[in-house]
Every structure is written in structure tokens, then in C-alpha cells.
RODO-2510 file (C-alpha; in nm, 4 decimals, decimal comma):
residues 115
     n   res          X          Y          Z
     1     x     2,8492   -12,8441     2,0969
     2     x     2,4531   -12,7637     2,0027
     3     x     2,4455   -12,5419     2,2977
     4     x     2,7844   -12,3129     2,1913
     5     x     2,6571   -12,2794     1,8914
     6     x     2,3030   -12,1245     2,0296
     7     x     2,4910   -11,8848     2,2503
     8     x     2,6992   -11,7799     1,9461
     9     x     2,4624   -11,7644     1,7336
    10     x     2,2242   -11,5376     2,0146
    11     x     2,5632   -11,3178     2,0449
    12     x     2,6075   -11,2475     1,6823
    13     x     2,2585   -11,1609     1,6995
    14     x     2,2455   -10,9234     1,9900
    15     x     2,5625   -10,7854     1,8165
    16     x     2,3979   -10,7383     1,4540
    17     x     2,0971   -10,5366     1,6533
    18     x     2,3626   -10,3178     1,8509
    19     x     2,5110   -10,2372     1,5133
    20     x     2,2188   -10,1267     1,3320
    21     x     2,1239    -9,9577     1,6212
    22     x     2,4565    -9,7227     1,6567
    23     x     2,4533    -9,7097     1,2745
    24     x     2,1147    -9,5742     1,2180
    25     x     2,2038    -9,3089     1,5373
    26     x     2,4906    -9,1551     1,3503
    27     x     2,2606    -9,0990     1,0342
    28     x     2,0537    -8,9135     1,2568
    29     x     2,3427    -8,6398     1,3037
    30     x     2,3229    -8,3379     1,1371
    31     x     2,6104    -8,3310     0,8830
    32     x     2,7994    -8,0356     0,7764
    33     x     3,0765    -8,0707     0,5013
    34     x     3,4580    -7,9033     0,5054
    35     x     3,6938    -7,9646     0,2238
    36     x     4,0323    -7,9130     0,2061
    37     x     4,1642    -7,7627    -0,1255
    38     x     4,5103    -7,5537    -0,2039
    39     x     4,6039    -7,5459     0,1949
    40     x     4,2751    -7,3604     0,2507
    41     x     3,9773    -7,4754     0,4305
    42     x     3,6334    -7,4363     0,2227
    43     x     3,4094    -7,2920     0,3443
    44     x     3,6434    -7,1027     0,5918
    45     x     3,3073    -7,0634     0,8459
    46     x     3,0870    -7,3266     0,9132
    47     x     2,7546    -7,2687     1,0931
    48     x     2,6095    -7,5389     1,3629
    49     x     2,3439    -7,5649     1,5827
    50     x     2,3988    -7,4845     1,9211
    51     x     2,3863    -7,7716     2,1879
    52     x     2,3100    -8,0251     1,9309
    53     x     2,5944    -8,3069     1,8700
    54     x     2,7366    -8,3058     1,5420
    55     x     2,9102    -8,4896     1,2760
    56     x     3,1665    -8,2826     1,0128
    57     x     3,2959    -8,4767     0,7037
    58     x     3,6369    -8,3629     0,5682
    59     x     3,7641    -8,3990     0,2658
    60     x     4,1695    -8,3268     0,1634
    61     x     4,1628    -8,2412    -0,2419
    62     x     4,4869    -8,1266    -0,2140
    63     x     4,8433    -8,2364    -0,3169
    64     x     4,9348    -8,3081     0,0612
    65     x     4,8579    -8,3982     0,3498
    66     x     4,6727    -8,1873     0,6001
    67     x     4,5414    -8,1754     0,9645
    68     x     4,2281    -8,0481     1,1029
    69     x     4,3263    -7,8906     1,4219
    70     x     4,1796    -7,7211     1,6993
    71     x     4,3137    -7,6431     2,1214
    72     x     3,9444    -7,4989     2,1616
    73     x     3,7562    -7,7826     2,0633
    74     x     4,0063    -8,0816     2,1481
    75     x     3,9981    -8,2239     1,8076
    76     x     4,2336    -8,2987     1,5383
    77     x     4,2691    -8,4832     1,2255
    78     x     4,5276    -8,5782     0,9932
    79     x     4,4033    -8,6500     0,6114
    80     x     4,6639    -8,7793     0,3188
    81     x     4,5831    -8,6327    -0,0666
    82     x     4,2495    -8,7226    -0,1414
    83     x     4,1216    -8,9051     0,2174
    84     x     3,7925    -8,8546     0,3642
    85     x     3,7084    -8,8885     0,7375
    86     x     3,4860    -8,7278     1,0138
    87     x     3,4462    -8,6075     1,3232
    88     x     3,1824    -8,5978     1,5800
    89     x     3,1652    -8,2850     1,8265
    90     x     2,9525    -8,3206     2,1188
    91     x     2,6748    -8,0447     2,1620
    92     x     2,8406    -7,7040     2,1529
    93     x     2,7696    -7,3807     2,3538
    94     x     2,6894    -7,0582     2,1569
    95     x     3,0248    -6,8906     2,0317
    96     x     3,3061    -6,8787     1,7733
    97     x     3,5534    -7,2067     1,8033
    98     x     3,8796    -7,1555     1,5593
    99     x     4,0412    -7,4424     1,3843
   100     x     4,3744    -7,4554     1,1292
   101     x     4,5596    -7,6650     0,9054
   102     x     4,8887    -7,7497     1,0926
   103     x     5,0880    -7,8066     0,7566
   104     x     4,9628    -7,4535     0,6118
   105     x     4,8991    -7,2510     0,9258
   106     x     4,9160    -6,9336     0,7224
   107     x     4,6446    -6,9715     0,4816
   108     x     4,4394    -7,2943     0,6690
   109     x     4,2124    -7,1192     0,8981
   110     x     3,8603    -7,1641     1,0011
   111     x     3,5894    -7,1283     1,1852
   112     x     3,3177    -7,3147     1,3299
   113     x     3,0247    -7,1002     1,4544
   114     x     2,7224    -7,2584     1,7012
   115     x     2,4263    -7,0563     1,7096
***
């Protein structure tokens, strides 16, 4: 029983260091900010840094639901009123990379620009 309880205890400890590991990675990330207000997508054009990984937080103010979307980048996202979430992009080449709302396709459009 004294020896489980050493390997459990080493496991939750090699586990805590794994976790403050990762965690302390992802606040490395440079963080960019999108919020989702009225079925539009402010600011419609967010600049990155080219080939450097990425995290963008979302934000849905509005009275529904909406979904990040986008074919280019392989990414999409579905927020209720007032949810928060992120994603992480890998490290993007130079270029223009569209995204949309898929509940207001008309007027939730946006851009995401690596330079």
C-alpha cells in the first residue's frame, strides 16, 4: 500500500509539472482579440504575424448564437449569447485568409491578415 501511494503521489507530480508547463506555453502566444457584436465581426481585419503560432479569443455580445468559420484555415467555432472561447492557428504563411459567421453570412465577414 506505501509503495502505490509513492507512485501516485510521483504521478500527480510529474502531472502538476506537465501542466504548468503547457499552461505557461500558451501564455507565451501572442493574443489577438475578435468580438462578435450585431452579426458582425469587430474588427472585420485582424493583423498576425507571419509563421508565428497564434491564439485568437472570441467573444459573442450578441443576442444569438454565432460561428466562427473558415474552409481556408480549417477552423470553426460555435459561440452561444455572451460565450467566450479561443482558437489556436498554427504558424501562418504570408496572405489574406477569409472567415464568416455561418448564422449571418451576409454581414459576418472577416479577415485575418499574416504579414
Amino acid at each position: 500500500m506505501f509503495l502505490f501511494s509513492r507512485r501516485l503521489f510521483g504521478s500527480l507530480l510529474v502531472l502538476i509539472a506537465l501542466l504548468a508547463h503547457a499552461s505557461s506555453f500558451a501564455a507565451d502566444l501572442p493574443t489577438f482579440n475578435l468580438v462578435i457584436r450585431n452579426g458582425h465581426f469587430v474588427p472585420e481585419t485582424t493583423e498576425v504575424p507571419a509563421n508565428t503560432k497564434f491564439r485568437l479569443l472570441i467573444k459573442n455580445e450578441g443576442p444569438g448564437a454565432e460561428e466562427f468559420e473558415s474552409a481556408e484555415l480549417h477552423k470553426e467555432k460555435v459561440l452561444a449569447p455572451g460565450a467566450s472561447s479561443f482558437l489556436i492557428f498554427q504558424p501562418l504563411k504570408p496572405g489574406t485568409y477569409k472567415f464568416f459567421g455561418e448564422f449571418h453570412p451576409d454581414t459576418a465577414q472577416g479577415r485575418i491578415i499574416a504579414r
